[in-house]
C-alpha atoms as a printed R data frame, in Angstrom:
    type eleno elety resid chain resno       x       y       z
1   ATOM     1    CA   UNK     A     1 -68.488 -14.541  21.345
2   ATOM     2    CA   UNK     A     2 -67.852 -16.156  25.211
3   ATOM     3    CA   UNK     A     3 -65.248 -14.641  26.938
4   ATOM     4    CA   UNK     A     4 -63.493 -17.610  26.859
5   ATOM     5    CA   UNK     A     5 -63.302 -17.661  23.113
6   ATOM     6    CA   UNK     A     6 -61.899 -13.956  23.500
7   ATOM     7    CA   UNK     A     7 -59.118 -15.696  25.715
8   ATOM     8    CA   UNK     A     8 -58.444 -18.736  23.382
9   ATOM     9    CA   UNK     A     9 -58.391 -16.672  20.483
10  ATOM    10    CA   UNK     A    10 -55.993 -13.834  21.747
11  ATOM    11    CA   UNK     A    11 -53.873 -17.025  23.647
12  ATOM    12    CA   UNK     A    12 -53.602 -18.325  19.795
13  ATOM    13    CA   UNK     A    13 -52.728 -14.821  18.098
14  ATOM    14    CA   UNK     A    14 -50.413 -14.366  20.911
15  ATOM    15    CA   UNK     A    15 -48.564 -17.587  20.334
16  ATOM    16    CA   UNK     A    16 -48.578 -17.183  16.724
17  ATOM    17    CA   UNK     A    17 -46.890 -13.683  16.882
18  ATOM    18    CA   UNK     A    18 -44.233 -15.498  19.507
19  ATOM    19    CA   UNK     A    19 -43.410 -18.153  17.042
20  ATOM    20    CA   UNK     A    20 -43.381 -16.089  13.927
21  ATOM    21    CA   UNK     A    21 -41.476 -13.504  15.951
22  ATOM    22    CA   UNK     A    22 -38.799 -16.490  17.365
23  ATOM    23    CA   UNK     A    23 -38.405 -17.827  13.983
24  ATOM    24    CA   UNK     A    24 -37.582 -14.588  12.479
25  ATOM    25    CA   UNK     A    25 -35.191 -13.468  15.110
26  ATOM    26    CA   UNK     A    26 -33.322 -17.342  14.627
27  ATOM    27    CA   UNK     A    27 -33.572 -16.551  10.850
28  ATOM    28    CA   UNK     A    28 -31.464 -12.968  11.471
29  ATOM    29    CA   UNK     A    29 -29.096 -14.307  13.777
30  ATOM    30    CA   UNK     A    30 -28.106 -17.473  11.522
31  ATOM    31    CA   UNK     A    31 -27.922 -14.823   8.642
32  ATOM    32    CA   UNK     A    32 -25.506 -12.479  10.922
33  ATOM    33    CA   UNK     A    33 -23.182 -15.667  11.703
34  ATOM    34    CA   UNK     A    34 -23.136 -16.730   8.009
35  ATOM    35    CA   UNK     A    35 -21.806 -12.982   6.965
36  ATOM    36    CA   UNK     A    36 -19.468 -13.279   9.918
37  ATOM    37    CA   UNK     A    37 -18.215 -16.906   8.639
38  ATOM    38    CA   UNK     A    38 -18.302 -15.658   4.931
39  ATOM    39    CA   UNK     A    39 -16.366 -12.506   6.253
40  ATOM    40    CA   UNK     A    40 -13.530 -14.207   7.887
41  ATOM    41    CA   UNK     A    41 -13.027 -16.862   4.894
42  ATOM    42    CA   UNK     A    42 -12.748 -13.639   2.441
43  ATOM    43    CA   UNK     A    43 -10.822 -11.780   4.857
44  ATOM    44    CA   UNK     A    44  -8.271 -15.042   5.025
45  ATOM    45    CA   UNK     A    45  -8.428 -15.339   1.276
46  ATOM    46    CA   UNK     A    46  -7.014 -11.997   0.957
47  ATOM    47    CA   UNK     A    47  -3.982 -12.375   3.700
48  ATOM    48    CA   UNK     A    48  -3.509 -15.051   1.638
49  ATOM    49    CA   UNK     A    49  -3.184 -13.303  -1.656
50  ATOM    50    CA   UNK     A    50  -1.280 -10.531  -0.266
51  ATOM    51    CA   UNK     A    51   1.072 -13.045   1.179
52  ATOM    52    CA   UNK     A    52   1.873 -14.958  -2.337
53  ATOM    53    CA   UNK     A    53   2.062 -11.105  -4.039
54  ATOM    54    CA   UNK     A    54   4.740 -10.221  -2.030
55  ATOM    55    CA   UNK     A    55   6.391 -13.520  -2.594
56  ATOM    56    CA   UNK     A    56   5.665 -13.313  -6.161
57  ATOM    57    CA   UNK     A    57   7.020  -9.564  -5.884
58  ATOM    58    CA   UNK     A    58  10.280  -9.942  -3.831
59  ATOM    59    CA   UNK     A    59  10.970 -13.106  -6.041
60  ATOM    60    CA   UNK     A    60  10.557 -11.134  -9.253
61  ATOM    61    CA   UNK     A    61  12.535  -8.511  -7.686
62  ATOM    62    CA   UNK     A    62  15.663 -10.959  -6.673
63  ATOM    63    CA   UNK     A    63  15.608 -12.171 -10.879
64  ATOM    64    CA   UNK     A    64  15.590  -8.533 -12.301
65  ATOM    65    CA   UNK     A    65  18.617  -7.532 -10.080
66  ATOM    66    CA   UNK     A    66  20.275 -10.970 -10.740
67  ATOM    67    CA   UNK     A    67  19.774 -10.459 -14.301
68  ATOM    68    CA   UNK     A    68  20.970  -7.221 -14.209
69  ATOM    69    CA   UNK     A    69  24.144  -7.716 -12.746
70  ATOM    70    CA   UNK     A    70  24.559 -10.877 -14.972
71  ATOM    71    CA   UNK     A    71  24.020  -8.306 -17.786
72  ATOM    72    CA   UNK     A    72  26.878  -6.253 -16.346
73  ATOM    73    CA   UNK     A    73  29.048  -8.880 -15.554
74  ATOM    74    CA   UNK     A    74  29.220  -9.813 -19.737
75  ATOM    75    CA   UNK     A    75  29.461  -6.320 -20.776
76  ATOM    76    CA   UNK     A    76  32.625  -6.035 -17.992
77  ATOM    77    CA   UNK     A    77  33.986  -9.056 -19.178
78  ATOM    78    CA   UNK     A    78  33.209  -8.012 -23.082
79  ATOM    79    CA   UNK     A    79  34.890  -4.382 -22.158
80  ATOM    80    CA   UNK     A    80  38.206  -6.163 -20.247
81  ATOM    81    CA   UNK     A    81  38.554  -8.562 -23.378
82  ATOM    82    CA   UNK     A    82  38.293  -5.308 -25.962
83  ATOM    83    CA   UNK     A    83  40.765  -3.555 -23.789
84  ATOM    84    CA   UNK     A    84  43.131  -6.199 -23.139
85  ATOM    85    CA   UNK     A    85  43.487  -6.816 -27.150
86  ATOM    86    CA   UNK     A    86  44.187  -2.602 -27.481
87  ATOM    87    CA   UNK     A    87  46.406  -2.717 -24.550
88  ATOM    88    CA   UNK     A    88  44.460  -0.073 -22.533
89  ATOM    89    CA   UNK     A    89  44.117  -0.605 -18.838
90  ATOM    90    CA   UNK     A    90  40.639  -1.579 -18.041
91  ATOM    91    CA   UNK     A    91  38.861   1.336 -15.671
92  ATOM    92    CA   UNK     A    92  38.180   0.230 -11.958
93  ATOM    93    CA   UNK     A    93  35.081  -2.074 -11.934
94  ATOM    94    CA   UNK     A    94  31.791  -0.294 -10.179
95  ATOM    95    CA   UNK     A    95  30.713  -1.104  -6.496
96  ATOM    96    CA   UNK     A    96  28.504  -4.546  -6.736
97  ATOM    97    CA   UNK     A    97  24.762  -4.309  -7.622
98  ATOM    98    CA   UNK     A    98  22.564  -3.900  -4.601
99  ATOM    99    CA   UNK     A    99  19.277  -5.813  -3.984
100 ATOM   100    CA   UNK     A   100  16.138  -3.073  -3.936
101 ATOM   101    CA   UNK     A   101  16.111  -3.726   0.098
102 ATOM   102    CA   UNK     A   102  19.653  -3.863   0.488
103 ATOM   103    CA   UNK     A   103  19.714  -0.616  -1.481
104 ATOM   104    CA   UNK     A   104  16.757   1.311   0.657
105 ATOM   105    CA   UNK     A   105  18.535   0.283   3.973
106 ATOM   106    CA   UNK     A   106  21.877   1.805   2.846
107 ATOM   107    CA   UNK     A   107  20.231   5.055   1.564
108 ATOM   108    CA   UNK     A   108  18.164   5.291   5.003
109 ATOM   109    CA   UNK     A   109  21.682   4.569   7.059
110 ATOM   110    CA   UNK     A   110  23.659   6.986   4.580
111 ATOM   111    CA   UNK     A   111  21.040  10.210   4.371
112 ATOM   112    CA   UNK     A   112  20.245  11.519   8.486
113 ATOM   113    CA   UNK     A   113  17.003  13.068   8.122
114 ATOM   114    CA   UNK     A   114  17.687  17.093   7.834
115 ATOM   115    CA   UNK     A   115  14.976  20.088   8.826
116 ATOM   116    CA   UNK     A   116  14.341  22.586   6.729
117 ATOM   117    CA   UNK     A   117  15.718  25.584   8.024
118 ATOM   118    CA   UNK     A   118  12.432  28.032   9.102
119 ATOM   119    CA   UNK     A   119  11.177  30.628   6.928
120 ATOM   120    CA   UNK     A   120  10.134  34.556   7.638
121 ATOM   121    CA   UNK     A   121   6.865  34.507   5.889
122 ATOM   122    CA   UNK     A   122   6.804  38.082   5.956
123 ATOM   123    CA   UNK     A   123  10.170  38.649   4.526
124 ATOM   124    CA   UNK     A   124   9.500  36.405   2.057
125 ATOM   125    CA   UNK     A   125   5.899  38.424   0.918
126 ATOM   126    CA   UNK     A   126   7.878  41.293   1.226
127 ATOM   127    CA   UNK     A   127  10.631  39.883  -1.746
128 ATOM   128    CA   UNK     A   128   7.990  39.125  -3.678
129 ATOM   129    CA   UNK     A   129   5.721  42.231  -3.522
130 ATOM   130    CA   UNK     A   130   9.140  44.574  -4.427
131 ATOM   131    CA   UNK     A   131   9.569  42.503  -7.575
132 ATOM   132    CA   UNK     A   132   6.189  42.899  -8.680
133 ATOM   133    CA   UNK     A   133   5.072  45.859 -10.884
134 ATOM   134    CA   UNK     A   134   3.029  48.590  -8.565
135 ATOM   135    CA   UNK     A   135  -0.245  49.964  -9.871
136 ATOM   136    CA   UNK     A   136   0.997  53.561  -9.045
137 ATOM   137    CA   UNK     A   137   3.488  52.885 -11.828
138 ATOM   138    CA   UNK     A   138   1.112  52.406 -14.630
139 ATOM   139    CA   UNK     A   139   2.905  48.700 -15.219
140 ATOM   140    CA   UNK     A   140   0.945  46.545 -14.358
């Protein structure tokens, strides 16, 4: 072989590892944006689901407590028509049902975080080693 078909051969091997190499790295990067585009249509999906769930949820919740005091409105009524025919004074009717939020913002208002008060770890080892049984006793 001439030393100029040396050259043309390693000019051809040389472009044929470029092109393989540039069509592989295109290849990766349009895989890479495809995951990225299939990511963000999944991720969407499931903002989307949580969204309806806690639609679905608070909705759900807002029938059960409507229900409920439905339910105790009849059995109050029920109650002050039994009472009223054995003349007995009907008892003071109960505070109104609370929604589950309404509820949880009343208890945090009502109940001011307290700290434990601290504890002698010691003295407390101490208790509990002068209840126990000593082996220089014989009862253990």
């Amino acid at each position: 072989m001439t030393a100029d078909e040396n050259k043309r051969i390693s000019s051809l091997t040389t472009g044929a590892i470029k092109t393989t190499t540039d069509s592989a790295i295109k290849a990766m990067i349009a895989a890479v944006e495809a995951a990225e585009e299939k990511t963000a249509e999944m991720r969407a999906a499931v903002e989307e689901y949580v969204k309806e769930f806690e639609g679905v949820t608070d909705t759900l919740a807002n029938h059960v407590a409507a229900h409920v005091a439905s339910c105790q409105a009849a059995i109050d009524s029920f109650q002050a028509h039994h009472l009223k025919i054995l003349n007995v004074e009907a008892a003071p009717l109960p505070e109104p049902i609370l929604t589950v939020k309404e509820e949880a913002e009343q208890t945090r208002a009502e109940a001011p975080r307290t700290l434990p008060r601290p504890v002698d770890l010691d003295s407390e080892l101490g208790k509990l080693r002068a209840l126990t049984p000593a082996v220089a006793d014989g009862r253990r």
